[in-house]
C-alpha positions in Angstrom: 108.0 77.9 74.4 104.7 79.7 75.0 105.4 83.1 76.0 103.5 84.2 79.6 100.3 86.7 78.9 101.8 89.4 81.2 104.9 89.3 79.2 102.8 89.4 76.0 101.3 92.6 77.4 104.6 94.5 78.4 104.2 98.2 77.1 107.0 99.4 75.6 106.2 103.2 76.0 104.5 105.3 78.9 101.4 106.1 77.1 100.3 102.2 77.1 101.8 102.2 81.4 99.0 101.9 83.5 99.2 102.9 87.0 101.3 104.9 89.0 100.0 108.4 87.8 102.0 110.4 90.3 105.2 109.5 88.4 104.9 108.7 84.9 101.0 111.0 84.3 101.1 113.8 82.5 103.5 116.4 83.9 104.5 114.3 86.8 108.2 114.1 88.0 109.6 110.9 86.4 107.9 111.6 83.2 109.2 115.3 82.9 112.9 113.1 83.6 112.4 110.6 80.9 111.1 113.0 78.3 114.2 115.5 79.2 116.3 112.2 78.9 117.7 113.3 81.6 117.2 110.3 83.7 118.8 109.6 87.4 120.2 106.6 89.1 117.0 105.3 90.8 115.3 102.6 92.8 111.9 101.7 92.2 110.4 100.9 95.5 106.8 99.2 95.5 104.9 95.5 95.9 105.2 93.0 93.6 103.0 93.5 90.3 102.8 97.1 90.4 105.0 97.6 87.3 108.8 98.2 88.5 110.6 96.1 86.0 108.6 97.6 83.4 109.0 101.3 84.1 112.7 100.2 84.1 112.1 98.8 80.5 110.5 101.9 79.3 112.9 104.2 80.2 115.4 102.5 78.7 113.4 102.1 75.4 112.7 105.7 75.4 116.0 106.6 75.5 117.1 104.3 73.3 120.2 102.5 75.6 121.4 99.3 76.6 119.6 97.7 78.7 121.1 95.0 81.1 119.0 93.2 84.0 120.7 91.0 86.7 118.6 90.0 89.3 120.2 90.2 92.8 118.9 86.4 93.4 120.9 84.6 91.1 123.7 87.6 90.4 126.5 88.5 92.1 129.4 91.1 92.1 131.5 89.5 89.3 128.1 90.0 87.3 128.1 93.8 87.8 131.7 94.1 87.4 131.5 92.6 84.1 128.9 94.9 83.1 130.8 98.4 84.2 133.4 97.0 83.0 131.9 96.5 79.1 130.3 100.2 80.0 133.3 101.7 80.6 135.0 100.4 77.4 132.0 101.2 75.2 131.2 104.7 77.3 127.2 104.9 76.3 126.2 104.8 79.9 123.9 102.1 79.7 120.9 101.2 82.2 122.0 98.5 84.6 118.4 97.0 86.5 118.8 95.1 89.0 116.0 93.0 90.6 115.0 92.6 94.2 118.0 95.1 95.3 117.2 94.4 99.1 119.0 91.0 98.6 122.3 91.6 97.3 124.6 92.5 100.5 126.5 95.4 101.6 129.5 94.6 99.7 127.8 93.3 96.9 126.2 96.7 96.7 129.4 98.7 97.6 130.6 97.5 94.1 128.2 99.9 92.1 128.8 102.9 93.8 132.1 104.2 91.9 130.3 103.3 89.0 127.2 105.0 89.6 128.7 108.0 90.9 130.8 108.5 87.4 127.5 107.7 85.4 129.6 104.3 84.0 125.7 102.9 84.1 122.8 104.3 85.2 121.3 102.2 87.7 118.2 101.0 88.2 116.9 99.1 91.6 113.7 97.6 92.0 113.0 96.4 95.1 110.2 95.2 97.3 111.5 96.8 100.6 112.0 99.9 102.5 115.1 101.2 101.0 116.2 103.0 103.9 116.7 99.3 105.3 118.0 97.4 103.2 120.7 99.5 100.9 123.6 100.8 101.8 123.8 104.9 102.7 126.0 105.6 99.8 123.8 104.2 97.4 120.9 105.9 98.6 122.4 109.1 98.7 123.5 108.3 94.5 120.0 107.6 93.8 116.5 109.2 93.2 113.7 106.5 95.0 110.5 106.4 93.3 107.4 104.8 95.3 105.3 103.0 93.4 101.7 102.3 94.6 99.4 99.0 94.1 97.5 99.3 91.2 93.8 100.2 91.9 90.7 98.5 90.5 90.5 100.2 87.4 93.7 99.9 86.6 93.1 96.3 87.1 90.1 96.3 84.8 91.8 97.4 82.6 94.3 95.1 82.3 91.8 92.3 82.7 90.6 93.6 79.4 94.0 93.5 77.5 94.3 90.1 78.6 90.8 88.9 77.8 91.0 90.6 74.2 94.7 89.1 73.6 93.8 85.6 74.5 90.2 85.7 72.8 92.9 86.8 69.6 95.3 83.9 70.1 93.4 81.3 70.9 90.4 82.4 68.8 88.0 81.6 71.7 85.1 84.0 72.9 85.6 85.1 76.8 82.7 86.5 79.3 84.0 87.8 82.1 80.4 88.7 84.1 81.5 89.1 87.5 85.3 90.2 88.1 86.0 90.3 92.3 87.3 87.2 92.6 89.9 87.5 89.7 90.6 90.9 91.7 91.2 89.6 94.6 93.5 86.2 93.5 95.5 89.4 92.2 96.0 90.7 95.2 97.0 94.4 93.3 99.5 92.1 91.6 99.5 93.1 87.1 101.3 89.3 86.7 99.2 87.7 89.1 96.1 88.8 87.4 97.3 87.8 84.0 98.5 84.6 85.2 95.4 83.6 86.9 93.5 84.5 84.1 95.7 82.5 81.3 95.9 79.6 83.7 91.3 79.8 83.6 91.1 79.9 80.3 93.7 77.2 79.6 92.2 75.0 82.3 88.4 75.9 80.4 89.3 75.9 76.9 89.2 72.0 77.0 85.4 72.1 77.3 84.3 75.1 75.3 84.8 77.6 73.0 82.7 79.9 74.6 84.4 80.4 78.2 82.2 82.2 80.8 84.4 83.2 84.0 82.4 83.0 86.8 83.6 83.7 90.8 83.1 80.5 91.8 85.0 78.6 88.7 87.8 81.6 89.0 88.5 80.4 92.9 87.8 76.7 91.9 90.4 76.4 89.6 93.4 78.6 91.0 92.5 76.7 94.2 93.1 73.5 92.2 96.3 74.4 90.3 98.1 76.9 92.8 101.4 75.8 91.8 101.2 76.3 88.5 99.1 79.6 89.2 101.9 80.8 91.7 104.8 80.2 88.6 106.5 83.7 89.7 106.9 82.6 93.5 105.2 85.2 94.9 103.3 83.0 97.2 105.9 84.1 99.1 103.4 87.2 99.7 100.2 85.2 100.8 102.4 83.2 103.0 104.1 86.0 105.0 100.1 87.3 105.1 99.3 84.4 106.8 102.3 84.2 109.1 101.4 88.0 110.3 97.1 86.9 110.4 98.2 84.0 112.6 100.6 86.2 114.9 97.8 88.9 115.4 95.2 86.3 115.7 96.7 84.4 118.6 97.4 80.7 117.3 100.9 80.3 118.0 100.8 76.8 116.1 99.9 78.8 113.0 102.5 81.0 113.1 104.8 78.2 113.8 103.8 76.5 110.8 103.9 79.3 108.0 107.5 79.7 109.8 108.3 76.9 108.9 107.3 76.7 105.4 109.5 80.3 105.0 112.3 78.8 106.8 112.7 75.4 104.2 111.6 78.1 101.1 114.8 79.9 102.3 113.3 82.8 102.8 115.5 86.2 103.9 115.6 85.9 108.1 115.2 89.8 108.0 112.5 90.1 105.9 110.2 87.7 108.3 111.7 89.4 111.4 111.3 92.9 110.3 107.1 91.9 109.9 107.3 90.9 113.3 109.2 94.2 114.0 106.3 95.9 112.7 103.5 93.5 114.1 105.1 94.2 117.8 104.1 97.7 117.8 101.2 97.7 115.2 99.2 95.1 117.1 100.5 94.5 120.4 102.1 98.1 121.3 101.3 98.8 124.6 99.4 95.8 125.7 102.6 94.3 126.3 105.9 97.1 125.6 108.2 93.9 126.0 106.8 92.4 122.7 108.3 95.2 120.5 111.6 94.9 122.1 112.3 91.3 122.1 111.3 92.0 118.0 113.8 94.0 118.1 116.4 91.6 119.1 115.0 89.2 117.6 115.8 91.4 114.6 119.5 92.4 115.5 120.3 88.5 116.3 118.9 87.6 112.8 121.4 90.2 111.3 124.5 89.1 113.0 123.9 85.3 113.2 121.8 84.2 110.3 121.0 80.6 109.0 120.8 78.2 110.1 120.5 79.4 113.8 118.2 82.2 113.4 115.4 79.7 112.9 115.2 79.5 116.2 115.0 82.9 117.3 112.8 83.5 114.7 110.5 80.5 116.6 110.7 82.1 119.9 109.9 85.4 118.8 106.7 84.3 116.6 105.7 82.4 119.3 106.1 85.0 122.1 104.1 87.6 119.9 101.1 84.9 119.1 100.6 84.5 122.3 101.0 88.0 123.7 97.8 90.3 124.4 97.3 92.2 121.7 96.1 95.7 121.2 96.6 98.3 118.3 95.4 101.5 119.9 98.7 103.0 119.1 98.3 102.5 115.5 94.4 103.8 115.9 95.7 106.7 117.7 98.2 107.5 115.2 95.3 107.2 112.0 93.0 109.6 113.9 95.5 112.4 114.6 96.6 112.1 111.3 92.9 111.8 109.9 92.3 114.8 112.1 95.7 117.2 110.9 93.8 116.2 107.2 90.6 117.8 108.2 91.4 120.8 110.5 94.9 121.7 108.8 97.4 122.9 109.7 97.2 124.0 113.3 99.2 126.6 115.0 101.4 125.4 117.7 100.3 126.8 121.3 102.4 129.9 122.3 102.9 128.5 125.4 104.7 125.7 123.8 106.5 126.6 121.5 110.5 126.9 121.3 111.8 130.5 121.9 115.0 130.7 121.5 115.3 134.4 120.9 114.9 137.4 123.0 112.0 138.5 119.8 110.1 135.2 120.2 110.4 135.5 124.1 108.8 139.1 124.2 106.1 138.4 121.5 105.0 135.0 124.1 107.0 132.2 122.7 107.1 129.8 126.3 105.0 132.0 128.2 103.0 130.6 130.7 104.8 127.4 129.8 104.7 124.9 133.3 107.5 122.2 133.9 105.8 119.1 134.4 109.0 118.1 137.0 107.9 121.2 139.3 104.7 119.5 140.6 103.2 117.1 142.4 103.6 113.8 140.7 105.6 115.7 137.8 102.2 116.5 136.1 100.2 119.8 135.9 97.3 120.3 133.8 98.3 122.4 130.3 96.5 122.8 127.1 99.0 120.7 124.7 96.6 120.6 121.6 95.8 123.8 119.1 92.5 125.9 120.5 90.5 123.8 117.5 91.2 120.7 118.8 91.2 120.8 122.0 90.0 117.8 124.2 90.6 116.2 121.0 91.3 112.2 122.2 93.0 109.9 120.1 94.8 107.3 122.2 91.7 105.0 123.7 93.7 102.4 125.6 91.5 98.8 125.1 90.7 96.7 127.7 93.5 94.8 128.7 95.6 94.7 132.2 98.6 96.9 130.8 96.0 99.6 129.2 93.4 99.2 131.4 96.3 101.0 133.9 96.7 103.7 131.4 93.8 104.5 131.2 92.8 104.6 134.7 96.6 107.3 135.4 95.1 109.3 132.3 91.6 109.6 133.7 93.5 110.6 137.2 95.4 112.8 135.6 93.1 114.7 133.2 89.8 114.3 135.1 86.8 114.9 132.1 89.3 116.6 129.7 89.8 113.4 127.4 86.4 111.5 128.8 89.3 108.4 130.0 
């Protein structure tokens, strides 16, 4: 059996990881952990490709333990219980990784905790997910969580080089590689996904020639023509929750429909898809329509309790509602240019009028001074400076043209006059 190129390419030490800088670089956190060998419980939290089971295998190579991997797909309790139990009879504390964390359930993850807690294993999650959604308080609490970013495009590169010198090596072939942005974007940021569409090109190529020349156009050719094959991990599951979320913010309900559908028979998680539309709600309809983000949000607690095969149908309605809905995503503009704006000006003092003063020191040096309760005028509103002197009249929110915005705007240029320029 042919081993896979990005297994082929697996580091087995930090100095040949690439990526994520900020953890394992030189003097960064992890790294300063691993080298102490003094290692915590973790969970590796990061998309796909970016090097989580990996960094799990290094650390335990480093430290020279047993490593065991379940993966929370095909694994359940009696799995981990069989592995604390062989830990606790051996006593060497051994790495326990388990894969795609966000999928094993409450009580499924309620039987590491004793376990971790006593340092039977040290555990290792990798997930995909926002941990603070999708494992358990206690285990949170037990662990370090360690973000991982998408690898950049040198990183990439690089590894497009490994592979490119490992399979010229094996297969004794000569590879060009002239023009690299479709390979980088198949990839998607994805290490395996790179690897694989690279390995699945020169396989495809290597029939014709020994002198293989990987051009754009036969890079997309030939992944477009073997996508199965090129998609072996099953992380099309990516590209098809991209196009669910595409179709939802561009309006074609029988789109969204569709790549429904296809998650629904793949048996995709029910709160995975409804948490994106959780997050489409407010990202790109927001306050175009305020009923979109709550009717997510039930759509999201119904998931929860009810689950397949049910929730198919909520899920429909819901994907349905938010494709058709106006859209707008001047809340999430408003929120990049304040925070754009924080990034260039700094740290701003808060006004003294506004600030809290809760002792008799902070009330004599101004703290609330001047300070006018909205609810004591006319209309509850009285014209205040609410911004630092340095940004004053700064605007951020610009409501776009649509019947529920085009009302906000009109209160907030009745209210302000030509402060903001509503």
């Amino acid at each position: 059996m042919l081993v896979p190129l990005a297994e082929q390419l697996r580091p087995s030490d930090l100095d040949g990881y690439i990526g994520q800088e900020h953890l394992v670089g030189k003097e960064a956190i992890l790294r300063k952990a691993i080298e102490s060998e003094n290692v915590p419980s973790m969970i590796l939290w990061g998309p796909p490709g970016s090097g989580k089971t990996t960094l799990a295998y290094i650390i335990s190579q480093q430290l020279h333990r047993k490593f065991h991997t379940l993966s929370a797909v095909s694994s359940g309790v009696k799995d981990v219980r069989e592995i604390i139990a062989k830990a606790k009879e051996s006593g060497d504390s051994p790495f326990l990784f388990i894969d795609e964390i966000h999928r094993f359930s409450k009580s499924q993850q309620d039987a590491l905790l004793n376990a971790v807690e006593k340092g039977t294993v040290i555990f290792i999650g990798a997930t995909t997910e926002n941990p603070s959604f999708e494992v358990i308080s206690p285990l949170l609490s037990r662990c370090q969580i360690y973000i991982l970013k998408p690898l950049e495009e040198d990183h990439l590169l690089k590894l497009l080089s490994m592979g490119k010198d490992r399979l010229e090596q094996d297969l004794k072939v000569r590879i060009e590689i002239p023009e690299t942005e479709a390979l980088l974007r198949i990839s998607g940021g994805d290490a395996r996904k790179l690897f694989n569409a690279l390995e699945l090109i020169v396989n495809a190529e290597i029939k014709q020639s020994e002198h293989i020349i990987i051009t754009n156009e036969k890079a997309i050719k030939i992944i477009q023509q073997n996508l199965a094959i090129y998609d072996k991990t099953g992380e099309m599951h990516y590209d098809i929750i991209s196009a669910f979320i595409k179709s939802m913010r561009g309006s074609d309900p029988n789109a969204a429909v569709y790549w429904l559908a296809r998650m629904v028979e793949a048996g995709e998680d029910p709160k995975f898809i409804a948490r994106r539309m959780l997050i489409l709600a407010s990202e790109d309809i927001g306050n175009a329509n305020p009923n979109a983000l709550l009717l997510a949000n039930a759509c999201f607690q119904a998931v929860d309790v009810i689950g397949y095969p049910e929730c198919q149908l909520i899920l429909s309605q819901t994907a349905i509602y938010l494709a058709c809905s106006v859209k707008s995503n001047a809340s999430y503009m408003a929120l990049l240019k304040a925070q754009r704006s924080f990034k260039e000006q700094g740290d701003q003092p808060v006004p003294l009028h506004i600030r809290n003063a809760p002792t008799k020191l902070m009330k004599n040096i101004g703290y609330g001074k001047d300070y006018k309760y909205a609810h004591d005028f006319e209309r509850n509103f009285v014209e205040q400076e609410f911004l630092p002197d340095k940004i004053s009249n700064s605007r951020f929110y610009d409501p776009q043209d649509n019947a529920r915005e085009n009302e906000l705007r009109a209160r907030l240029k009745a209210l302000w006059k030509k402060k903001y320029g509503y």
